[in-house]
Jmol script that loads the backbone (N, CA, C; Angstrom):
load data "model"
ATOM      1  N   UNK A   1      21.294  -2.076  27.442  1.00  0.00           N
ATOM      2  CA  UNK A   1      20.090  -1.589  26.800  1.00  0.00           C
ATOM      3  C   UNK A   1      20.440  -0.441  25.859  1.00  0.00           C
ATOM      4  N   UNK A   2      20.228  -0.487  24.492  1.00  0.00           N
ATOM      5  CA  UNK A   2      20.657   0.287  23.605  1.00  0.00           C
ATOM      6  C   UNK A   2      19.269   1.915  23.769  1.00  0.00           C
ATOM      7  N   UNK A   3      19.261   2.343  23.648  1.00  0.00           N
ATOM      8  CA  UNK A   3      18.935   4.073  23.739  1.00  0.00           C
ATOM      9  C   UNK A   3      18.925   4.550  22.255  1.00  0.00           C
ATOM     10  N   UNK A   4      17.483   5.035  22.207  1.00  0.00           N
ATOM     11  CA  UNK A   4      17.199   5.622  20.742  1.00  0.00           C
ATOM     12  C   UNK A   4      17.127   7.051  20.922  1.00  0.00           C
ATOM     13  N   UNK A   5      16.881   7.808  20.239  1.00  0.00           N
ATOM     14  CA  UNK A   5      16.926   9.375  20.243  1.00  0.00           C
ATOM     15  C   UNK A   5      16.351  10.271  18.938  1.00  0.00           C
ATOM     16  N   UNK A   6      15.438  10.597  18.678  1.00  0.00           N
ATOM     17  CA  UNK A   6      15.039  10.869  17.782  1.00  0.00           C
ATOM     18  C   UNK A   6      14.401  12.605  17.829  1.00  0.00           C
ATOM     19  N   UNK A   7      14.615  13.105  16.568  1.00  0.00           N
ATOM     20  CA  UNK A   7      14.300  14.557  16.457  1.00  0.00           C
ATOM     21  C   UNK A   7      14.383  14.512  15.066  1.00  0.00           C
ATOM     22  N   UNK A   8      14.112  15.456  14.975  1.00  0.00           N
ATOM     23  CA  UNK A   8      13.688  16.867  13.025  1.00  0.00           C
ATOM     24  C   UNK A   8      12.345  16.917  13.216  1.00  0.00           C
ATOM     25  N   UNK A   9      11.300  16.504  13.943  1.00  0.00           N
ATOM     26  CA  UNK A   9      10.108  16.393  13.608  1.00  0.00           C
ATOM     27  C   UNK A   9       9.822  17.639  14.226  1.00  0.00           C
ATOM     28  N   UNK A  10       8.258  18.198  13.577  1.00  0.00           N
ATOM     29  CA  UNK A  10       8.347  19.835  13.683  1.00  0.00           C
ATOM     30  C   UNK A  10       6.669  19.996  13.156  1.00  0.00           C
ATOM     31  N   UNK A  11       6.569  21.406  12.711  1.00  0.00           N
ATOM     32  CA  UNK A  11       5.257  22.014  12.110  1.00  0.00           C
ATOM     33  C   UNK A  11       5.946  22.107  10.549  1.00  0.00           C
ATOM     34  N   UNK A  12       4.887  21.460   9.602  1.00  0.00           N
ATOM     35  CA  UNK A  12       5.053  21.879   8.242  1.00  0.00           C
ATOM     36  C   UNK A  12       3.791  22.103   7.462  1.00  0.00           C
ATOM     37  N   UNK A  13       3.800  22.907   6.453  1.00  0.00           N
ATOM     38  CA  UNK A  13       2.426  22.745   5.774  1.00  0.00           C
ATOM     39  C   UNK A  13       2.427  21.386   4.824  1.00  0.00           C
ATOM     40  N   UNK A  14       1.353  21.347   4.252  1.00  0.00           N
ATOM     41  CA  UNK A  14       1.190  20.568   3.477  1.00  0.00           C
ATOM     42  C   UNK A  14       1.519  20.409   2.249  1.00  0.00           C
ATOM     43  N   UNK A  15       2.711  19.558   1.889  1.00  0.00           N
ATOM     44  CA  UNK A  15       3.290  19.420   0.420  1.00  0.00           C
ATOM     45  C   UNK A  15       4.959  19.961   0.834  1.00  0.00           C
ATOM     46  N   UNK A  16       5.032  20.206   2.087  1.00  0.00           N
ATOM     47  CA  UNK A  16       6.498  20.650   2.815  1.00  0.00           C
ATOM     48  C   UNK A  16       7.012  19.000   3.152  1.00  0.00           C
ATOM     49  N   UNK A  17       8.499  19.213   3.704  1.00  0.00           N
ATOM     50  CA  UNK A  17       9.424  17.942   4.011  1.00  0.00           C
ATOM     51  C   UNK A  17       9.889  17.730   5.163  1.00  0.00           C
ATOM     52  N   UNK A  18      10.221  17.273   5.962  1.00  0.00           N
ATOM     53  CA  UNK A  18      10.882  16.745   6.875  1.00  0.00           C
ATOM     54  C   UNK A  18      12.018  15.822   6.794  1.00  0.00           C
ATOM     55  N   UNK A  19      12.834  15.725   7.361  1.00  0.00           N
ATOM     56  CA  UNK A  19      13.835  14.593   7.864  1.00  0.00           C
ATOM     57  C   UNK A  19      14.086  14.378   9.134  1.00  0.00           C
ATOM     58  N   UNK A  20      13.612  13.008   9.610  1.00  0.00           N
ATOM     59  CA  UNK A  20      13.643  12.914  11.227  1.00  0.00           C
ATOM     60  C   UNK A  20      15.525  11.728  11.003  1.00  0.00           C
ATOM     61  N   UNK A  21      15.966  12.220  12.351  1.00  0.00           N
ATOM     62  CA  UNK A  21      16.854  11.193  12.589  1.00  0.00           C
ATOM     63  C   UNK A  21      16.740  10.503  13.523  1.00  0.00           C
ATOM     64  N   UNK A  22      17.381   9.579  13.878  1.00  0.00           N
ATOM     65  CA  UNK A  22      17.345   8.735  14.944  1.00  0.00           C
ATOM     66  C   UNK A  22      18.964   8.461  15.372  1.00  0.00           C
ATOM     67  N   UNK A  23      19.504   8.412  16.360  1.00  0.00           N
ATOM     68  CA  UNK A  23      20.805   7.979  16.720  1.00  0.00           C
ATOM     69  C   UNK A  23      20.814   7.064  17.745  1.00  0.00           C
ATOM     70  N   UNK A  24      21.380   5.996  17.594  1.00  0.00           N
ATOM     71  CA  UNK A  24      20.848   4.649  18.777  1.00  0.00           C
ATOM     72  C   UNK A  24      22.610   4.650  19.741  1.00  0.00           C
ATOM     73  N   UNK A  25      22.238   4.149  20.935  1.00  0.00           N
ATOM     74  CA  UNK A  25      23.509   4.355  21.801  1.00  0.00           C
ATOM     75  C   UNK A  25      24.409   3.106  21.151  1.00  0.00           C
ATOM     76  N   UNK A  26      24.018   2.111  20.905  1.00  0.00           N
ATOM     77  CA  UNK A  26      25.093   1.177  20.338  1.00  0.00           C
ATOM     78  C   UNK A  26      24.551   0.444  19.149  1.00  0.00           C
ATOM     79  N   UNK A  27      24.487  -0.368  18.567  1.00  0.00           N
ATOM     80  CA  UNK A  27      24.296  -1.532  16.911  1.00  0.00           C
ATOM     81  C   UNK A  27      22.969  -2.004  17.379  1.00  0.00           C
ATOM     82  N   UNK A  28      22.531  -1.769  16.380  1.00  0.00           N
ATOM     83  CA  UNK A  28      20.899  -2.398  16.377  1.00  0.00           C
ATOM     84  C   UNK A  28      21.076  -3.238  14.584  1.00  0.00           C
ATOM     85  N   UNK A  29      20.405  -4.342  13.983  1.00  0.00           N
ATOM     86  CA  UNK A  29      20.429  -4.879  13.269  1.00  0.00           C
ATOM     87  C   UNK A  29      19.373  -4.337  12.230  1.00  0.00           C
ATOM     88  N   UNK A  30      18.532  -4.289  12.491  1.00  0.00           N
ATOM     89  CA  UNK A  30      17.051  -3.795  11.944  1.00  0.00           C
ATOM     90  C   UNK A  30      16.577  -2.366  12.229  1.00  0.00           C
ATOM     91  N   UNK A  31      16.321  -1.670  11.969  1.00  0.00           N
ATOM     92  CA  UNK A  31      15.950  -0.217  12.201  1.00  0.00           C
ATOM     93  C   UNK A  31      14.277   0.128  11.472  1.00  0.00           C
ATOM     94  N   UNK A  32      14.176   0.891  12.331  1.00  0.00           N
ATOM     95  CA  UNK A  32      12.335   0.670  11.497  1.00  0.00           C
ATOM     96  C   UNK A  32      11.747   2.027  12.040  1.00  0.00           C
ATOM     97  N   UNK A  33      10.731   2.678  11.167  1.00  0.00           N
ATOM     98  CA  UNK A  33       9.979   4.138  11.774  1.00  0.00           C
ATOM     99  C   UNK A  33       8.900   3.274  11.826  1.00  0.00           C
ATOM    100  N   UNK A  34       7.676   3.913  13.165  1.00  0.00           N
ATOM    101  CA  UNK A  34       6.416   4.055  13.431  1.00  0.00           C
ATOM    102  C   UNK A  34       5.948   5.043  13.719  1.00  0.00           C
ATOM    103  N   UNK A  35       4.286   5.234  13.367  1.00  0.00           N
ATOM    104  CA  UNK A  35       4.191   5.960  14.386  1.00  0.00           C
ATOM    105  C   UNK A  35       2.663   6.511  14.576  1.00  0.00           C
ATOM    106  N   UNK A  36       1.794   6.792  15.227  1.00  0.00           N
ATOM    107  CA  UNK A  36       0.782   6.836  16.047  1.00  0.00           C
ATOM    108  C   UNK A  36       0.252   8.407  16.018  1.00  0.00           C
ATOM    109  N   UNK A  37      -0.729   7.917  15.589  1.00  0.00           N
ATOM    110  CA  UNK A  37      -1.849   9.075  15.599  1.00  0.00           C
ATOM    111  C   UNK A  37      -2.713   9.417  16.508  1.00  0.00           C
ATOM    112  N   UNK A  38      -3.499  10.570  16.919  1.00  0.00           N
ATOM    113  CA  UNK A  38      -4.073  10.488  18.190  1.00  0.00           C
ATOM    114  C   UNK A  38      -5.323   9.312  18.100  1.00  0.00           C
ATOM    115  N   UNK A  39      -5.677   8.873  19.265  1.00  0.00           N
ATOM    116  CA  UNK A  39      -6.866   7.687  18.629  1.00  0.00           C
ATOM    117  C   UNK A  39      -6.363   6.566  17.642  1.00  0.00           C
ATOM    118  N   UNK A  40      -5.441   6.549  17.346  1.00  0.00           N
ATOM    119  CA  UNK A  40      -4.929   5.335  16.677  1.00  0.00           C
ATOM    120  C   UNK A  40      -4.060   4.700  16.907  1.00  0.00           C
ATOM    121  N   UNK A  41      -3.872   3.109  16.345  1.00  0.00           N
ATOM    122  CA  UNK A  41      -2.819   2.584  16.770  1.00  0.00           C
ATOM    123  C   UNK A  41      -1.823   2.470  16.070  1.00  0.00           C
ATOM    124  N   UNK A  42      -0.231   2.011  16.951  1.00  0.00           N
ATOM    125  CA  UNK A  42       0.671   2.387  16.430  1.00  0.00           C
ATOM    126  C   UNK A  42       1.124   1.861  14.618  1.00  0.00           C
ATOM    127  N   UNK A  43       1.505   2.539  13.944  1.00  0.00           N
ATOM    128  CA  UNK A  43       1.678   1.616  12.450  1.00  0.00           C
ATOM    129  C   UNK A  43       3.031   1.920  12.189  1.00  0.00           C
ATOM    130  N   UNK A  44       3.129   0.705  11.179  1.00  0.00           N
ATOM    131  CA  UNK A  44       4.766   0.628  10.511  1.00  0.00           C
ATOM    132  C   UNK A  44       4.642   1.940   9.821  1.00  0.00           C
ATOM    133  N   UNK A  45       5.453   2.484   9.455  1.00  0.00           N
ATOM    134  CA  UNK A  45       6.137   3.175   7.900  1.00  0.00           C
ATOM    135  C   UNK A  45       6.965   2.867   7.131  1.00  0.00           C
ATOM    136  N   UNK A  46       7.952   2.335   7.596  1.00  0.00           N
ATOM    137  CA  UNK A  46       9.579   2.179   6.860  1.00  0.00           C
ATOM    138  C   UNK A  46      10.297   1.567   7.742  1.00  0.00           C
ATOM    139  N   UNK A  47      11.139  -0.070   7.301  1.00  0.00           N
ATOM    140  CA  UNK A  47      11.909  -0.647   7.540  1.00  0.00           C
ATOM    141  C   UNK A  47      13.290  -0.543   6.838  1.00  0.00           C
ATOM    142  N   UNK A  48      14.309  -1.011   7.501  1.00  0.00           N
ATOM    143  CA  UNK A  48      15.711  -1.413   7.194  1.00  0.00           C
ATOM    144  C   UNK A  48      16.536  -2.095   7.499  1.00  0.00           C
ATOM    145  N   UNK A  49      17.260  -2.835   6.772  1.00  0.00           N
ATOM    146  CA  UNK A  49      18.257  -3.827   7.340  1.00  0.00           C
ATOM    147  C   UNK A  49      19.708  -3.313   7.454  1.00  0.00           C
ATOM    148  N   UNK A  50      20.196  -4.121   7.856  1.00  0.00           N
ATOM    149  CA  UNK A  50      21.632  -3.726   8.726  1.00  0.00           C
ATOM    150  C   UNK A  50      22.423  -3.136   7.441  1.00  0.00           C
ATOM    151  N   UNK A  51      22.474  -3.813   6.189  1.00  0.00           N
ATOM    152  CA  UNK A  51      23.278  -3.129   5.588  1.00  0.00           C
ATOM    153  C   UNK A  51      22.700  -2.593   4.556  1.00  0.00           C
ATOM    154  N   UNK A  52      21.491  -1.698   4.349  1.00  0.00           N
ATOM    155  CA  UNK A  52      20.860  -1.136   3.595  1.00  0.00           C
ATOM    156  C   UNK A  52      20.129  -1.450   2.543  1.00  0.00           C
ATOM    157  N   UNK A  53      20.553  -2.827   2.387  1.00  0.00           N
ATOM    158  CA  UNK A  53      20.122  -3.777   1.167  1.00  0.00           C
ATOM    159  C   UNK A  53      18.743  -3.755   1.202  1.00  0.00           C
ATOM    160  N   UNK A  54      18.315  -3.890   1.495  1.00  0.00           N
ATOM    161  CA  UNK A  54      16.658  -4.381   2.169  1.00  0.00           C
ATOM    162  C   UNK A  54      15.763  -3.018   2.868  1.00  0.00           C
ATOM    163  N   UNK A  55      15.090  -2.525   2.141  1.00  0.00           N
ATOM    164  CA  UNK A  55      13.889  -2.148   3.079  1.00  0.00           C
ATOM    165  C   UNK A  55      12.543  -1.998   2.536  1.00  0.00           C
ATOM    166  N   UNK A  56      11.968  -1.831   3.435  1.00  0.00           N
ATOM    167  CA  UNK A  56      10.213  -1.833   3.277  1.00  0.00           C
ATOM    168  C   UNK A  56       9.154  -1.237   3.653  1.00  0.00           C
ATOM    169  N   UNK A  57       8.537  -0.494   2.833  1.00  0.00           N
ATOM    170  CA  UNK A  57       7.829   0.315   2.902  1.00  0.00           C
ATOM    171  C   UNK A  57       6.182  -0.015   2.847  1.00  0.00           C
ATOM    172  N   UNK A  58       5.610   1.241   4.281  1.00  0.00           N
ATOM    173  CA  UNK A  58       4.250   1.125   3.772  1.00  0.00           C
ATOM    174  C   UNK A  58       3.447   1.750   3.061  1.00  0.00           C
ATOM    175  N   UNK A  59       2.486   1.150   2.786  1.00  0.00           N
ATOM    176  CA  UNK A  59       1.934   1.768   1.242  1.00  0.00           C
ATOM    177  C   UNK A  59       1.929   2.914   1.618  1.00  0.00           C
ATOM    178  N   UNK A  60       1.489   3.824   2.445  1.00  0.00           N
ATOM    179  CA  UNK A  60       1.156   5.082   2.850  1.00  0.00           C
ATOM    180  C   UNK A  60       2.248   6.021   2.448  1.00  0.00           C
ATOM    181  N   UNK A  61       3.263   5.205   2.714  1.00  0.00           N
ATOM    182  CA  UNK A  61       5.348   6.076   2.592  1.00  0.00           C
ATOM    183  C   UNK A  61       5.749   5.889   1.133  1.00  0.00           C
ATOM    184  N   UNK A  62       5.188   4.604   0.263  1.00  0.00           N
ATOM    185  CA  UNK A  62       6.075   4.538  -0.765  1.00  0.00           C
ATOM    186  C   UNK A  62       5.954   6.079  -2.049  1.00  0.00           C
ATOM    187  N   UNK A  63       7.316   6.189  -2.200  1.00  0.00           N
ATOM    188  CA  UNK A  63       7.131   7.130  -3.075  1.00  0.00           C
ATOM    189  C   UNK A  63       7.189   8.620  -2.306  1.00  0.00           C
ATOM    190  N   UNK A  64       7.088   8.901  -1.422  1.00  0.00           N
ATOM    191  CA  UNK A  64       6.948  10.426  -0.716  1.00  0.00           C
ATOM    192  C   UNK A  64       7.862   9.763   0.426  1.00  0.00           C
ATOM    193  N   UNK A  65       8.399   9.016   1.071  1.00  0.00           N
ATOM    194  CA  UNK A  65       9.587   8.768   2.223  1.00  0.00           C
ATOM    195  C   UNK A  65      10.337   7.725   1.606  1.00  0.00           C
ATOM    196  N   UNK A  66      11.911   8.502   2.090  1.00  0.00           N
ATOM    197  CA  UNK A  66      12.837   7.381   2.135  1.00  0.00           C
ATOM    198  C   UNK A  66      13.765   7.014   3.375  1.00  0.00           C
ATOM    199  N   UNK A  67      13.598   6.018   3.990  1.00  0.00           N
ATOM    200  CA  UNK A  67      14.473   5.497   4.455  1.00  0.00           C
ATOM    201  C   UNK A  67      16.300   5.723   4.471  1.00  0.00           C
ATOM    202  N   UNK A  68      16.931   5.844   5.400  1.00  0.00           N
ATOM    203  CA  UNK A  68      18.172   5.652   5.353  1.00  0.00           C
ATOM    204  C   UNK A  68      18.977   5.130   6.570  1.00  0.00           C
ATOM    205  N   UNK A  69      20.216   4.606   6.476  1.00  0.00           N
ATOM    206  CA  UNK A  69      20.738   4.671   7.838  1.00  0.00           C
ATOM    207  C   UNK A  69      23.014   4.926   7.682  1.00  0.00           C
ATOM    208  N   UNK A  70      23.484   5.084   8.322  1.00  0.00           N
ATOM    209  CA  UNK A  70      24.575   5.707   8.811  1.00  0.00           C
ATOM    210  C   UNK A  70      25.113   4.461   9.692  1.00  0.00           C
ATOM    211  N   UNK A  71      25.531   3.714   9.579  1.00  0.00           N
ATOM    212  CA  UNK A  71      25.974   2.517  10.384  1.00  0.00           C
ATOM    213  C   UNK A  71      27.260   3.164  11.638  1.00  0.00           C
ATOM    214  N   UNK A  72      28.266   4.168  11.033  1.00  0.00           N
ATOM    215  CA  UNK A  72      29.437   4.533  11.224  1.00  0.00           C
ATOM    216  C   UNK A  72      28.867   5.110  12.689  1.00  0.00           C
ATOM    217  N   UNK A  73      27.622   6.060  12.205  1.00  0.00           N
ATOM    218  CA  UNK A  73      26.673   6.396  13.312  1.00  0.00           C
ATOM    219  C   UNK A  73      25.583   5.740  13.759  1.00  0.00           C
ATOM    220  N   UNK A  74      25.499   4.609  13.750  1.00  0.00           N
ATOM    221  CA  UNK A  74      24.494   4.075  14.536  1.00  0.00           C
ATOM    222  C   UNK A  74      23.210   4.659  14.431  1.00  0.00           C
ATOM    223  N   UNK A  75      22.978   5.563  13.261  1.00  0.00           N
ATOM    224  CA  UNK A  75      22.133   6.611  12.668  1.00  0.00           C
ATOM    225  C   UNK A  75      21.007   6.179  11.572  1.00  0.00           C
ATOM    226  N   UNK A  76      19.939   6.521  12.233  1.00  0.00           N
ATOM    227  CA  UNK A  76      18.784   5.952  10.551  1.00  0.00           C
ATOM    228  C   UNK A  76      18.087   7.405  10.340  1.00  0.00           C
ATOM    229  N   UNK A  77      17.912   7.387   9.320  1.00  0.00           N
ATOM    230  CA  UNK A  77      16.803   8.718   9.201  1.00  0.00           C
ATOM    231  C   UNK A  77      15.950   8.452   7.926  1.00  0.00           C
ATOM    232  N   UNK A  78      14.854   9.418   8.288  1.00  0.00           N
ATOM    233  CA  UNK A  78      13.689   9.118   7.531  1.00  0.00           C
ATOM    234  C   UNK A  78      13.446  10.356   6.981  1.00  0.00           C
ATOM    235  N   UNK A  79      13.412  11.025   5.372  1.00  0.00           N
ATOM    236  CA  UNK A  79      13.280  11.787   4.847  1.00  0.00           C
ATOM    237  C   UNK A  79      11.936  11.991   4.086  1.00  0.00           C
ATOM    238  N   UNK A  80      11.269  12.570   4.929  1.00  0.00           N
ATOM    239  CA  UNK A  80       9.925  12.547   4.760  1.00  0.00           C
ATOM    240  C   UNK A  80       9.445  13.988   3.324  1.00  0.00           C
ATOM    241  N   UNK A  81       8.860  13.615   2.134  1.00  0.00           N
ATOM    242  CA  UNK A  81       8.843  14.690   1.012  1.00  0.00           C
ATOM    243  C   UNK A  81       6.634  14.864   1.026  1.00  0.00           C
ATOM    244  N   UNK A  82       6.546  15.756   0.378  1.00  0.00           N
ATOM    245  CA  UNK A  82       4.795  15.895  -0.262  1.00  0.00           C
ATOM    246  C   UNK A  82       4.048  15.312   1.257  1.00  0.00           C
ATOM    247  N   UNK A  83       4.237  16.282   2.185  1.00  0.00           N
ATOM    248  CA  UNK A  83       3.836  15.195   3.436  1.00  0.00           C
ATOM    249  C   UNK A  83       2.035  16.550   3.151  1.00  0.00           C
ATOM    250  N   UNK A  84       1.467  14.822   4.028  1.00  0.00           N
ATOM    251  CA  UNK A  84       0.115  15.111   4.000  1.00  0.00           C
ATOM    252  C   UNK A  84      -0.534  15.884   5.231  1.00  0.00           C
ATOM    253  N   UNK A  85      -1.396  16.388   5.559  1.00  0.00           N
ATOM    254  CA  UNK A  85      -2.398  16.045   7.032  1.00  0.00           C
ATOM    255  C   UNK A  85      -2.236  15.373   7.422  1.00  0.00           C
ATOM    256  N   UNK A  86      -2.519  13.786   6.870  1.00  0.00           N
ATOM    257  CA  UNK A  86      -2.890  12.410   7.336  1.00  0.00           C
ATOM    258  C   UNK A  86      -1.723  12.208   8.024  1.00  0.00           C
ATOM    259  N   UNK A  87      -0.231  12.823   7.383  1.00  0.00           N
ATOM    260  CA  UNK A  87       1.024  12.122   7.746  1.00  0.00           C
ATOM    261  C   UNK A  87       0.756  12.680   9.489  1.00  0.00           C
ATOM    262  N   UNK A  88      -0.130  13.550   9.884  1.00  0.00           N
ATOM    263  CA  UNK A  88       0.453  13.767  11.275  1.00  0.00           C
ATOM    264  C   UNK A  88       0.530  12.976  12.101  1.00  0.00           C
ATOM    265  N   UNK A  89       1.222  13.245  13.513  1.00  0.00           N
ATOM    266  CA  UNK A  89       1.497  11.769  14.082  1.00  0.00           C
ATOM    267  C   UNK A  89       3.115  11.827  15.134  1.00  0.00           C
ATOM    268  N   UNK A  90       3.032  10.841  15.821  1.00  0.00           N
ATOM    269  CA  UNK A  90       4.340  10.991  16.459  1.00  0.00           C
ATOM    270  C   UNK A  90       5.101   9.852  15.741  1.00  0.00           C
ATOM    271  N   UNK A  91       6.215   9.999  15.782  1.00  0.00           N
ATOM    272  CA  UNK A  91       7.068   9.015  14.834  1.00  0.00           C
ATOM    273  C   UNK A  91       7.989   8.657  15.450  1.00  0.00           C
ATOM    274  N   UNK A  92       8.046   7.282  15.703  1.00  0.00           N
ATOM    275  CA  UNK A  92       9.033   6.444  16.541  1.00  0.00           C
ATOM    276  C   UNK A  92       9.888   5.935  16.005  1.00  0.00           C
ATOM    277  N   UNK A  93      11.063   5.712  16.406  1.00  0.00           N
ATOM    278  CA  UNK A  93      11.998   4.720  15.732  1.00  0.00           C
ATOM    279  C   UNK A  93      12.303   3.709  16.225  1.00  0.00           C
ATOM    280  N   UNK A  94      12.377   2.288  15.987  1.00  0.00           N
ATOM    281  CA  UNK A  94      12.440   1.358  16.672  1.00  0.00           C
ATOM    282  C   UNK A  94      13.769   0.832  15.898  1.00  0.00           C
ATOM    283  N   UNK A  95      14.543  -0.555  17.042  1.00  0.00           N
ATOM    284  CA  UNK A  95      15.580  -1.317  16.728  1.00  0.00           C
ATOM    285  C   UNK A  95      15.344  -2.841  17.101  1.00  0.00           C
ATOM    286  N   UNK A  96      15.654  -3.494  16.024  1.00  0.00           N
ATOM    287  CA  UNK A  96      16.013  -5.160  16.662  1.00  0.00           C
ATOM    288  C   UNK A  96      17.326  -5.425  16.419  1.00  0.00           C
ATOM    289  N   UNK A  97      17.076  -6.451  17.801  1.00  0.00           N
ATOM    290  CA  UNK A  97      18.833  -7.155  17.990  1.00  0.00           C
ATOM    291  C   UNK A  97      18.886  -7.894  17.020  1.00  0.00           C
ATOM    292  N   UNK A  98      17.748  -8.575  15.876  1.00  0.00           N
ATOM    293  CA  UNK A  98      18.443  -9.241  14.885  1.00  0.00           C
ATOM    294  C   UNK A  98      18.161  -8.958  13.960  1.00  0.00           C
ATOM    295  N   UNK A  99      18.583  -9.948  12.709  1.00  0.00           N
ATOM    296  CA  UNK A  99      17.748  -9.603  11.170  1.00  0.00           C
ATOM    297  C   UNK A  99      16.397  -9.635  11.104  1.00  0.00           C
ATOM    298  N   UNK A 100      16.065  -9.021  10.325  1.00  0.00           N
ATOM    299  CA  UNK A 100      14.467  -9.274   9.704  1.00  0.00           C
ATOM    300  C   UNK A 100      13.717  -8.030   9.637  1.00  0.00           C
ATOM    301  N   UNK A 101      13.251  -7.558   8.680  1.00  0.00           N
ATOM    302  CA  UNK A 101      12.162  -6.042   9.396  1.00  0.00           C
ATOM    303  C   UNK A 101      11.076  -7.023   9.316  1.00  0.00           C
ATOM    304  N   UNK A 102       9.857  -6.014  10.452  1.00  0.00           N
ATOM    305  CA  UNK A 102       8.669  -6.902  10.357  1.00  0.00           C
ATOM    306  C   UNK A 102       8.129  -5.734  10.584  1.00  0.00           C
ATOM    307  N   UNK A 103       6.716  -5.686  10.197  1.00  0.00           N
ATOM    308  CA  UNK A 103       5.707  -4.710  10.064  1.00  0.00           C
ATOM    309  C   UNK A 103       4.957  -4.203  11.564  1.00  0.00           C
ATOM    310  N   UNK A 104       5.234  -5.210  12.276  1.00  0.00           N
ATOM    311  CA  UNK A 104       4.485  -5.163  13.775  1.00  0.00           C
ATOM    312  C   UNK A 104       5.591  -4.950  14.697  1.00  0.00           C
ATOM    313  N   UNK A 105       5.309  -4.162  15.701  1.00  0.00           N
ATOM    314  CA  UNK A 105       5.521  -3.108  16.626  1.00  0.00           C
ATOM    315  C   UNK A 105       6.618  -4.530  17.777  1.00  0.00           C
ATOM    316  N   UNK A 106       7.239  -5.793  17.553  1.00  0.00           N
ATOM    317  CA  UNK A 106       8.074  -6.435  18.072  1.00  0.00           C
ATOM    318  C   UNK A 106       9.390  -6.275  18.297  1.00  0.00           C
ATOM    319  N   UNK A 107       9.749  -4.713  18.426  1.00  0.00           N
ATOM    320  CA  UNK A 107      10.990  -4.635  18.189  1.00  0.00           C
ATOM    321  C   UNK A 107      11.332  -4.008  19.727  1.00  0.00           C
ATOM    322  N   UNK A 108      12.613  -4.258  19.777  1.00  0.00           N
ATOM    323  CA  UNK A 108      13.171  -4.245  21.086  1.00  0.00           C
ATOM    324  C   UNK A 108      13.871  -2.987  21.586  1.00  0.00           C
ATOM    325  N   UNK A 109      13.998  -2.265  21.027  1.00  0.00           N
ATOM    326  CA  UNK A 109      14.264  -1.034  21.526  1.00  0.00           C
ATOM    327  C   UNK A 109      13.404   0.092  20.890  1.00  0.00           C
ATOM    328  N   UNK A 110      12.889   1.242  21.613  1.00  0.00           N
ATOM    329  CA  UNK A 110      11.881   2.440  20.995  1.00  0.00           C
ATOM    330  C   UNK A 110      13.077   3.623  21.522  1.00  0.00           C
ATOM    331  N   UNK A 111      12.278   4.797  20.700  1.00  0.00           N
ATOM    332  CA  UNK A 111      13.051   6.011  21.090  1.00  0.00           C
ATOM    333  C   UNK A 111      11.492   6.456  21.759  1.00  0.00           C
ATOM    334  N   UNK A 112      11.672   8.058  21.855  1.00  0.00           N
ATOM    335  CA  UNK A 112      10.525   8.372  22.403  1.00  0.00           C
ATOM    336  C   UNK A 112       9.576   9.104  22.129  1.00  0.00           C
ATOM    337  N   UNK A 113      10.145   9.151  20.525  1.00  0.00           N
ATOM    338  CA  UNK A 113       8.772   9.341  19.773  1.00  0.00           C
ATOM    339  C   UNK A 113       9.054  11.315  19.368  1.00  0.00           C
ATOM    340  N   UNK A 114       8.790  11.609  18.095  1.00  0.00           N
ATOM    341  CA  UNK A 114       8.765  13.290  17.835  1.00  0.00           C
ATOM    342  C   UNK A 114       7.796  13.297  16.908  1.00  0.00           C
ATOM    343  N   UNK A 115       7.167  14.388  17.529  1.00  0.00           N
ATOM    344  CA  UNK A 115       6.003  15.021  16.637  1.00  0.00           C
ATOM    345  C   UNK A 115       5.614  15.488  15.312  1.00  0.00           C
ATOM    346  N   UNK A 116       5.465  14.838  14.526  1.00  0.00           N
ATOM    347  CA  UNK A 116       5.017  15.756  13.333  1.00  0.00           C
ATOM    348  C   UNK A 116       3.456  16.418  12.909  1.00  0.00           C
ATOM    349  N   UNK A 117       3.797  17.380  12.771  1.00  0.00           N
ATOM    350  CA  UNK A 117       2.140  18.189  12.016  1.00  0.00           C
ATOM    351  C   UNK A 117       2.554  18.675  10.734  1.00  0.00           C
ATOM    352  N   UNK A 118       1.206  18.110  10.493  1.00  0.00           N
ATOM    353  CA  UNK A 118       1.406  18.945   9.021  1.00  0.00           C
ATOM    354  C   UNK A 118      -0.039  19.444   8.875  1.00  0.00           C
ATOM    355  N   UNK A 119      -0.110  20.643   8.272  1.00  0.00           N
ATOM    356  CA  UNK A 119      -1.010  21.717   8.357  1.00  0.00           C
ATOM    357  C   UNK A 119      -1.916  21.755   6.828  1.00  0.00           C
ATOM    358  N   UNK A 120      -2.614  21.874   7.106  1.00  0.00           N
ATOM    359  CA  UNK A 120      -3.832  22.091   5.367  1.00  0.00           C
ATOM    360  C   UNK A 120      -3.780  23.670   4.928  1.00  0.00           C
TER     361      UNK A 120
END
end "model"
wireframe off; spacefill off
backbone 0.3
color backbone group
C-alpha cells in the first residue's frame, strides 16, 4: 500500500501563494490534487500523468495553479498563485496504479489532506 504525505498548506491572505507537496512511499502512475470544503463535496483541481506530458486542470485552477511532479521523488506538488477565499479547503493528493487522470475521486491511494485558508 503506497502512503501519501502532504504539507505547505497554511494561512494566506488573499492574492498570496502557496505550494503544497505531496511525497508518495513508492510509484504511483497518475497523481491528482482534491479537495473539500466545509459542507462540500470533494472536487478535482489538477491532474497528472506519469511523465508530465499530460495534465488537467479545473476550471477553478486554470491559470492561478500549476501542477508538477518529481518522479526521482515520487513527489507532485501543486503551486498554488492569486489564491482566493473560495480557494479555502483541505487539499488532498491522490494516486492511481495506472494511466489516465480522471476528474472523480477513483483513485487508489489518498494522503490526509492539509489545510488551506485564505483570508479576505
Amino acid at each position: 500500500q503506497i502512503q501519501l504525505v502532504e504539507s505547505g498548506g497554511g494561512l494566506v491572505q488573499a492574492g498570496g501563494s502557496l505550494r503544497l507537496s505531496c511525497a508518495a512511499s513508492g510509484r504511483t502512475f497518475t497523481m491528482a490534487w482534491f479537495r473539500q470544503a466545509p459542507g462540500k463535496e470533494r472536487e478535482f483541481v489538477v491532474g497528472i500523468n506519469w511523465s508530465a506530458s499530460s495534465t488537467y486542470y479545473a476550471d477553478s485552477a486554470k491559470g492561478r495553479f500549476t501542477i508538477s511532479r518529481d518522479n526521482a521523488k515520487n513527489s507532485v506538488y501543486l503551486q498554488m498563485n492569486s489564491l482566493k477565499p473560495e480557494d479555502t479547503a483541505v487539499y488532498y493528493c491522490a494516486g492511481r496504479a495506472i494511466y489516465g487522470i480522471i476528474t472523480t475521486p477513483e483513485y487508489d491511494y489518498w494522503g490526509q489532506g492539509t489545510q488551506v485558508t485564505v483570508s479576505s
